[in-house]
C-alpha positions as CSV (number, residue, x, y, z in Angstrom):
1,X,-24.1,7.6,28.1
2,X,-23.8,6.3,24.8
3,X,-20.9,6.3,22.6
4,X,-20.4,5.9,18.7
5,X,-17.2,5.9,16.3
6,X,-16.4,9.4,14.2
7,X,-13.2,10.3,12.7
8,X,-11.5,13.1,14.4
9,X,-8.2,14.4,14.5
10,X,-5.6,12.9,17.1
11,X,-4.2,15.9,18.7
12,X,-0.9,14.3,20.2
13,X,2.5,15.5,20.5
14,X,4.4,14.8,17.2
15,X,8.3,14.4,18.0
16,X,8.5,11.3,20.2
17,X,12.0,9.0,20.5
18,X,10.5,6.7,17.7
19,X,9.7,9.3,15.4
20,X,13.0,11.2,15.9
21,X,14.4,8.0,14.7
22,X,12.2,7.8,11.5
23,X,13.2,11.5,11.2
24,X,16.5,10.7,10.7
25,X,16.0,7.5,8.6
26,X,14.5,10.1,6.4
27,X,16.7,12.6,6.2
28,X,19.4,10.6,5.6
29,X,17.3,8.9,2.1
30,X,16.4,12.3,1.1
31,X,20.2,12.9,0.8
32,X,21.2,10.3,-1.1
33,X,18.1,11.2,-3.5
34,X,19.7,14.4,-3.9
35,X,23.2,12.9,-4.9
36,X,20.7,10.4,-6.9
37,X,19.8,13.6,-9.1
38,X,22.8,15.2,-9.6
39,X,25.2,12.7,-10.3
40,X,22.8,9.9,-12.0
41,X,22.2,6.2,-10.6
42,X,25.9,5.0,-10.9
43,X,26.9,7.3,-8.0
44,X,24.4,5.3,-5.8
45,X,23.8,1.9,-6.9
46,X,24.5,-1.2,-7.9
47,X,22.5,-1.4,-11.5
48,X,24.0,-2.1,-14.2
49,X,23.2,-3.3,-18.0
50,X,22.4,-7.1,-17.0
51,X,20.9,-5.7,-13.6
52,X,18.5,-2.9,-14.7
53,X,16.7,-2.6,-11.7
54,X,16.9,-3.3,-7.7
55,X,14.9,-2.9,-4.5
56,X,13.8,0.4,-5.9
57,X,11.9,-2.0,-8.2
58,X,11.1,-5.1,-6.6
59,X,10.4,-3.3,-2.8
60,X,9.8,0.1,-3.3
61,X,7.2,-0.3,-6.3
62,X,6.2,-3.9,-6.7
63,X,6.3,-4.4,-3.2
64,X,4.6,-1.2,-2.1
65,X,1.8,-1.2,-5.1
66,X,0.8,-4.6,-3.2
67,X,1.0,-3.3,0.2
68,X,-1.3,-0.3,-1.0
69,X,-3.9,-3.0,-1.9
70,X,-5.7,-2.2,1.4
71,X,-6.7,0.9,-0.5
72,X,-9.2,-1.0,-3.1
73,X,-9.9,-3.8,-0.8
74,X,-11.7,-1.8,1.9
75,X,-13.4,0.9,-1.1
76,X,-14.8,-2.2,-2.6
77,X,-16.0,-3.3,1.1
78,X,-17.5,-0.7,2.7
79,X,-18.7,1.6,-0.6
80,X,-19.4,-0.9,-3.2
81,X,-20.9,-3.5,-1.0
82,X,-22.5,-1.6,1.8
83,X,-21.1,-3.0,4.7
84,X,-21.4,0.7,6.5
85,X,-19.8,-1.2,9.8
86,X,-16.4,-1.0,7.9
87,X,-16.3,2.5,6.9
88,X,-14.3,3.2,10.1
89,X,-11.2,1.5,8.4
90,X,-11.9,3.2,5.2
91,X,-10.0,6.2,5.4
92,X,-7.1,4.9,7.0
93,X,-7.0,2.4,4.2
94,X,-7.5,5.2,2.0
95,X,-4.8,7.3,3.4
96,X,-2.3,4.0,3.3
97,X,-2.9,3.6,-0.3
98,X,-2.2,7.5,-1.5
99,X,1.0,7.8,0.4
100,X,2.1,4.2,-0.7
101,X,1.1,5.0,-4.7
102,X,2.4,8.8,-4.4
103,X,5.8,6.9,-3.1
104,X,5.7,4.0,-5.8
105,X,5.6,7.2,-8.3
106,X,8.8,8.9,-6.7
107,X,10.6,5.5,-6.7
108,X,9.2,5.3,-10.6
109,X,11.0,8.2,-11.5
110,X,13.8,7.8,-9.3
111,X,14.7,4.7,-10.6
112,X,14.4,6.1,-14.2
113,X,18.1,7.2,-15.7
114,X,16.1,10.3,-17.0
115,X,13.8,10.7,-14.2
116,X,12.9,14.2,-15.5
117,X,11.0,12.6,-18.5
118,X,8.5,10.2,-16.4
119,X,5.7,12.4,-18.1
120,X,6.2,11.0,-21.7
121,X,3.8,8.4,-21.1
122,X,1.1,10.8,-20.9
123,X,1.7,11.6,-24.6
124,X,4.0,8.7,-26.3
125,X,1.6,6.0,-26.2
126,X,2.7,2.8,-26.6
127,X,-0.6,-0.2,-26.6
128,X,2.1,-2.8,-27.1
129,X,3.8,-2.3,-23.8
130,X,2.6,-3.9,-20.6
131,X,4.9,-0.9,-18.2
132,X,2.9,1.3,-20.7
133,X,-0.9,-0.1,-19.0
134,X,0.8,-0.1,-15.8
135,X,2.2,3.7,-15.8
136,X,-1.0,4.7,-16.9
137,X,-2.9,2.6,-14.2
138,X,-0.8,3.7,-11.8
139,X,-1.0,7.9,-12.4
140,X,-4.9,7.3,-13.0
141,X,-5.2,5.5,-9.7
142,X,-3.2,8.4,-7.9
143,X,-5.2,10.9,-9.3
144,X,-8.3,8.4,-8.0
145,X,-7.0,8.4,-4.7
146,X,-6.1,12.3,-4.1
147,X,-10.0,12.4,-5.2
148,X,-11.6,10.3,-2.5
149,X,-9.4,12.1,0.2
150,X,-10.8,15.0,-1.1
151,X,-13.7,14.5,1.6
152,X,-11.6,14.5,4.2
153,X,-10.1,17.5,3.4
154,X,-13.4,19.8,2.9
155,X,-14.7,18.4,6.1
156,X,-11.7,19.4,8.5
157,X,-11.4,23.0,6.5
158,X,-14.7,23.9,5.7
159,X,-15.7,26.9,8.0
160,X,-12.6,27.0,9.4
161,X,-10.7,28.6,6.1
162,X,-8.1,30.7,8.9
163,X,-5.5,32.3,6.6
164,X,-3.4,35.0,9.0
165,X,-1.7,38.2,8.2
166,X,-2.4,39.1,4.2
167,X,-3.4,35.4,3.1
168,X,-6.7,36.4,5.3
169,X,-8.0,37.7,2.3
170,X,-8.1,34.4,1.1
171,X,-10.3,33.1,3.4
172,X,-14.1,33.5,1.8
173,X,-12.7,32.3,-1.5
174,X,-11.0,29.3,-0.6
175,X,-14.1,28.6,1.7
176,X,-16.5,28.9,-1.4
177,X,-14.1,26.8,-3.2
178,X,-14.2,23.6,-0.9
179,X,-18.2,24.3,-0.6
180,X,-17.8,23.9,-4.1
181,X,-16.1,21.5,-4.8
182,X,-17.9,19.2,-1.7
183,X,-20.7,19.4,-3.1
184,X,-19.3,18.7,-7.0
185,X,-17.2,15.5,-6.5
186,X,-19.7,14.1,-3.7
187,X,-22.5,13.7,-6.6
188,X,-19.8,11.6,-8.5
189,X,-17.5,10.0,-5.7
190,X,-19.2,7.0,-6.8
191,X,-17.5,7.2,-10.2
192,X,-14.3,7.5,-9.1
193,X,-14.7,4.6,-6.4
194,X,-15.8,2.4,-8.7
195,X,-12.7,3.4,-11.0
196,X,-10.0,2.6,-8.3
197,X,-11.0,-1.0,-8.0
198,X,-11.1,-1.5,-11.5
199,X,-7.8,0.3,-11.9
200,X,-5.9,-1.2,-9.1
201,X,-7.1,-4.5,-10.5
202,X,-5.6,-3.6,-13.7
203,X,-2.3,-2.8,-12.4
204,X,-1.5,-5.1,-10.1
205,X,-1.7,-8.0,-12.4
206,X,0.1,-6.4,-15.3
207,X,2.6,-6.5,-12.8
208,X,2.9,-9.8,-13.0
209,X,2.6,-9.5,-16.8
210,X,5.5,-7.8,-17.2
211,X,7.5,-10.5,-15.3
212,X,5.8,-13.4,-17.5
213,X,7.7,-11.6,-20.7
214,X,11.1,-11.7,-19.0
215,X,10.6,-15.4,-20.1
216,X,13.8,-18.0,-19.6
217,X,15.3,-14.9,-17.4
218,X,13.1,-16.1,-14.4
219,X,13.5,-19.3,-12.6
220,X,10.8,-21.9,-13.3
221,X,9.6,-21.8,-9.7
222,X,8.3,-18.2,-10.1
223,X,8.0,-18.2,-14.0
224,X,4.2,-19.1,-14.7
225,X,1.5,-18.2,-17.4
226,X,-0.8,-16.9,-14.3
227,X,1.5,-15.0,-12.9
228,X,-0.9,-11.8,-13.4
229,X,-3.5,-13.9,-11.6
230,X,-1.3,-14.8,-9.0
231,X,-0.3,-11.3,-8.3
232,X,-3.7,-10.2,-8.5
233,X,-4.5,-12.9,-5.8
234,X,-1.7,-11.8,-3.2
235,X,-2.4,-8.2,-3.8
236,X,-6.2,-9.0,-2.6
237,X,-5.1,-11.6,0.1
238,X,-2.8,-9.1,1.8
239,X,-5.0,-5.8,1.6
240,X,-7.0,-6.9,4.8
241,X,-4.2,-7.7,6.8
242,X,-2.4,-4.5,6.0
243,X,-5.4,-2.4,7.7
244,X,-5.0,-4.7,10.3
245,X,-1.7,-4.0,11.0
246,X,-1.7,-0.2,10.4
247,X,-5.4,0.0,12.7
248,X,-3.0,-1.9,15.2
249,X,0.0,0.3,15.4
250,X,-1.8,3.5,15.5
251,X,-4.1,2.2,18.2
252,X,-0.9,1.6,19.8
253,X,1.0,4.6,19.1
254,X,-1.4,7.0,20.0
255,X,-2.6,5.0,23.2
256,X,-6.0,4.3,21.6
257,X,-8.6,1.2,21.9
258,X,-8.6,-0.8,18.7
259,X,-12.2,-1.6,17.0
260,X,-11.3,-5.4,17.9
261,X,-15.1,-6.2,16.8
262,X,-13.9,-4.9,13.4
263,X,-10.8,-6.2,13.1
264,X,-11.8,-9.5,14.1
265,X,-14.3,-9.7,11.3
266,X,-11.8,-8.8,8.6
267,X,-9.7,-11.3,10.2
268,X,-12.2,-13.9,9.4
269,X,-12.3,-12.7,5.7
270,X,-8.5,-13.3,5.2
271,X,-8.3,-17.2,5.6
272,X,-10.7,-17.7,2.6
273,X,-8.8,-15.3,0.4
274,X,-5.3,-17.1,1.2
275,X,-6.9,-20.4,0.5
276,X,-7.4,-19.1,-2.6
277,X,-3.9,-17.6,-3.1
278,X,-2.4,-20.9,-2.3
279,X,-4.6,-23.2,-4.2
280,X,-3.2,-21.8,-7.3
281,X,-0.2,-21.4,-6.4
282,X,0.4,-24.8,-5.4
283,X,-2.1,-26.2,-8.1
284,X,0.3,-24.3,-10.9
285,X,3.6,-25.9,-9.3
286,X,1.9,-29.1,-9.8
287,X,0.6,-28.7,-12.9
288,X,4.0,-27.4,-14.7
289,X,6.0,-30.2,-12.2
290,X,8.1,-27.3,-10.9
291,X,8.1,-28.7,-7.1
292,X,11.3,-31.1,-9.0
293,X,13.2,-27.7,-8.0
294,X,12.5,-28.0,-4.6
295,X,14.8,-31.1,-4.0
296,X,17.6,-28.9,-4.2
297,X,18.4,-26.8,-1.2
298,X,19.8,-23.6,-2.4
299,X,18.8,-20.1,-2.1
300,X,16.4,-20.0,-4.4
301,X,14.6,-23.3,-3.2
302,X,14.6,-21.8,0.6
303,X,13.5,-18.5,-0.2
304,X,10.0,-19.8,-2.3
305,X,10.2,-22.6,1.0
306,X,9.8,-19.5,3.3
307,X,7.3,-17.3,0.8
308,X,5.0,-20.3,1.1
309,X,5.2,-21.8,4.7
310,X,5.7,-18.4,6.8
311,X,4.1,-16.0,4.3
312,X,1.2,-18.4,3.7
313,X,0.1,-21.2,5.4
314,X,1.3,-20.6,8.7
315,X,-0.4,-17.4,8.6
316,X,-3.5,-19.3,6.8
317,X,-3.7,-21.4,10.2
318,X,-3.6,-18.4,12.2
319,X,-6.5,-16.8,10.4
320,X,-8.7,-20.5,10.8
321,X,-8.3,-20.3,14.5
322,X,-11.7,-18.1,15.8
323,X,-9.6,-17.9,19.0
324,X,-6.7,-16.2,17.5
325,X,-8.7,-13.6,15.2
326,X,-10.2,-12.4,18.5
327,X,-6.9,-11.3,19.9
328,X,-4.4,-8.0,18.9
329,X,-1.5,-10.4,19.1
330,X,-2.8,-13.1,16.8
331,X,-4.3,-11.0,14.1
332,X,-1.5,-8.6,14.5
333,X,1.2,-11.5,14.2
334,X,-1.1,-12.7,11.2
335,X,-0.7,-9.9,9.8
336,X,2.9,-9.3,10.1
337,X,3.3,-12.7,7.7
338,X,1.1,-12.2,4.9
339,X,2.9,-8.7,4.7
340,X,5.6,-10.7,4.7
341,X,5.2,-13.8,2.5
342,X,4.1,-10.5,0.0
343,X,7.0,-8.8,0.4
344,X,9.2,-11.6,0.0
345,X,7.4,-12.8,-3.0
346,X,7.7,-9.7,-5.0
347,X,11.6,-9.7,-4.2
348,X,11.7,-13.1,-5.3
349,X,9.7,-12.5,-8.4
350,X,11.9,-9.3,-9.2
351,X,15.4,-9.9,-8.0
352,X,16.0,-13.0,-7.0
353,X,14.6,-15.5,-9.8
354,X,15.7,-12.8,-12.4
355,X,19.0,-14.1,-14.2
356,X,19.7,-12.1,-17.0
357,X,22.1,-14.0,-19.5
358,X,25.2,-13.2,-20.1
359,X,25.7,-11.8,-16.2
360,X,29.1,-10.9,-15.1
361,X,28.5,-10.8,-11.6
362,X,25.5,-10.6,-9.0
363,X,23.2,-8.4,-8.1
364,X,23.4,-7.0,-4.2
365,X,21.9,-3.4,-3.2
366,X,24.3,-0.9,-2.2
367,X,24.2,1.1,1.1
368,X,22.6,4.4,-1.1
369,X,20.0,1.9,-2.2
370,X,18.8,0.5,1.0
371,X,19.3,4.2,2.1
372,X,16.7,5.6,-0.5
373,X,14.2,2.6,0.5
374,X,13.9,2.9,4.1
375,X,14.4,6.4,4.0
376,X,11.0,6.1,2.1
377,X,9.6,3.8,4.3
378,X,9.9,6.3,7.4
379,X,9.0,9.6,5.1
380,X,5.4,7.5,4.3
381,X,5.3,6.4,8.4
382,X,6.0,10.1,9.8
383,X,3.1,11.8,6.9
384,X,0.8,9.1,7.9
385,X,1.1,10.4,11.7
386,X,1.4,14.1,10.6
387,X,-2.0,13.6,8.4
388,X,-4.0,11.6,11.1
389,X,-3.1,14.5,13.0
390,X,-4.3,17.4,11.2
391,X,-7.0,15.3,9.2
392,X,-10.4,13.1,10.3
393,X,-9.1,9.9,9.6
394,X,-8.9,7.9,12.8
395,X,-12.6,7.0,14.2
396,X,-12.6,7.9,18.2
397,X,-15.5,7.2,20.4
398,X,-17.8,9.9,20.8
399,X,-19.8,10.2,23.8
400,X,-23.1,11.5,24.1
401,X,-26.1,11.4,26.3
402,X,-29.6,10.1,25.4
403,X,-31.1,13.4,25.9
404,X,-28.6,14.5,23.7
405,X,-29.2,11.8,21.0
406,X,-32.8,12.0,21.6
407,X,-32.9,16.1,20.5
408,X,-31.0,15.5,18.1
409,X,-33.0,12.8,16.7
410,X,-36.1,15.3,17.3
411,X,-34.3,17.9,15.2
């Protein structure tokens, strides 16, 4: 018997103590979105005219357009550079990246006083504007992304087109219609592949950008002419270790084997690209003389302490060690603290080394706030379990027998 890796569907029961949990994480942001629409963003947070944004801004789009980096990262692995071995992480990098940039958009709009106007963009073009490159980036990308899943889609429905009661009418012409359309966009995916790196490369350091503008508002630790570079840089370093982590916790949530061959490998690939990361970071500290700020312990010397030590070289070390990468505890703990020195670094960027002038009092999220972003966080957790679950995302092994292989070969 031989075996070999194809994406199938996880049929597994989908209500389990955990996800009852999430379920009611989600339920419970969903409401305070609705109070969000109907009485405006005083009812619910902390914002004000010195504070324009919060964690809907520094976690739930900064944040999450970084963490969705695994999307471009892998597309530029195993598409644009061949390396077929890895296309058994593609789509659950791919899937990671549309729920996280179709959840960046909601938080876009949500954070917007007039969310019902998020389309203007489209229309009111404005070149001189760096959120104006981003917005555009971003809807682009999305549109990208709901593109390359499109293969997924066609392959779990085509043939199996199933409408019941009057819809069954339906069922030839939405059948013709994915026939159609697989056979379209597949002559092009290329295109559109290509596009999404370029795109999220774009993005993610006008990102930065925007930050660079907010000028004297930003401590000098953070503050830096290659800020865009330096976003670009942790958006690339962490998109590895977020398929990592997400190959992990499925394997482990639905009682699978993980591909530790795989894993492993990108592993290895991390410790360069954090070298990297760090080099300029440190090398840009130096060169402005910002490490003066360090000497002082407050909370804005101890957070940048703990982005760099926990978030990067600690997990830099871990990466080094040949012995660790080979293990699910030591590339999942890996991991865990570039997602983490990420995280932390786009909070820091965002909220905590912004000081508007003029500031009355401090910023601090309110309960609706943290509500809305870990509501989110459990809504993108319980689709990506729904979608494995319906969809061929998740690579099983397949077993088959030589004579099997061997007439099918023949064929």
């Amino acid at each position: 018997m031989e075996n070999f890796l194809k994406p199938t569907p996880l049929g597994r029961k989908f209500f389990t103590p955990t996800v009852i949990g999430l379920t009611i994480i989600a339920a419970i942001g969903l409401i305070v979105v609705f109070i969000r629409l109907i009485l405006g963003l005083g009812a619910v947070t902390n914002l004000s005219n010195q504070y324009p944004w919060g964690i809907w801004i520094g976690i739930d789009v900064a944040a999450g357009v970084a963490l969705a980096a695994g999307g471009f990262t892998t597309a530029a692995l195993g598409h644009i550079m061949h390396r077929e071995e890895y296309h058994v992480v593609v789509r659950p990098a791919l899937l990671t990246a549309m729920l996280g940039y179709t959840f960046v958009a909601l938080s876009v709009a949500l954070d917007l006083g007039r969310y019902y106007y998020i389309w203007h963009p489209l229309i009111m073009w404005n070149g001189n504007s760096v959120l104006f490159e981003v917005g555009m980036c971003v809807m682009i990308y999305l549109f990208v992304l709901y593109i390359e899943f499109h293969p997924i889609v066609t392959e779990r429905f085509i043939g199996r087109v199933n409408l019941p009661g009057f819809l069954s009418a339906l069922n030839k012409p939405l059948d013709k219609l994915l026939r159609l359309l697989d056979r379209t966009l597949n002559k092009v995916m290329f295109i559109f592949i290509i596009a999404g790196v370029v795109l999220s490369c774009l993005h993610q350091s006008s990102l930065g950008t925007l930050m660079v503008i907010a000028g004297p508002k930003m401590h000098p630790l953070w503050q830096t002419p290659i800020l865009p570079l330096l976003f670009l840089l942790s958006a690339i370093s962490v998109g590895f270790p977020m398929v990592i982590f997400e190959s992990l916790i499925t394997s482990k949530a639905f009682g699978l084997k993980p591909e530790m061959k795989i894993l492993s490998n990108l592993g290895s690939m991390i410790a360069p690209m954090l070298g990297i990361y760090l080099s300029f970071k440190i090398g840009d500290m130096v060169i402005r003389k910002t490490f003066v700020y360090l000497n002082e312990i407050n909370t804005v010397s101890v957070l940048f302490a703990i982005e760099v030590v926990i978030g990067i070289i600690v997990p830099l070390r871990i990466f080094l060690s040949p012995k660790l990468t080979k293990t699910p505890l030591g590339l999942f703990i890996g991991s865990l603290l570039v997602i983490f020195g990420v995280l932390l670094n786009r909070i820091n960027n965002f909220i905590v080394a912004y000081t508007p002038p003029y500031q009355f009092q401090s910023y601090f999220p309110s309960i609706g706030e943290i509500a809305v972003t870990l509501g989110f966080i459990a809504l993108e957790v319980l689709l990506f379990r729904a979608f494995v679950m319906i969809f061929p995302i998740v690579s099983t092994p397949q077993y088959v027998s030589p004579q099997t292989k061997f007439s099918v070969r023949g064929a």
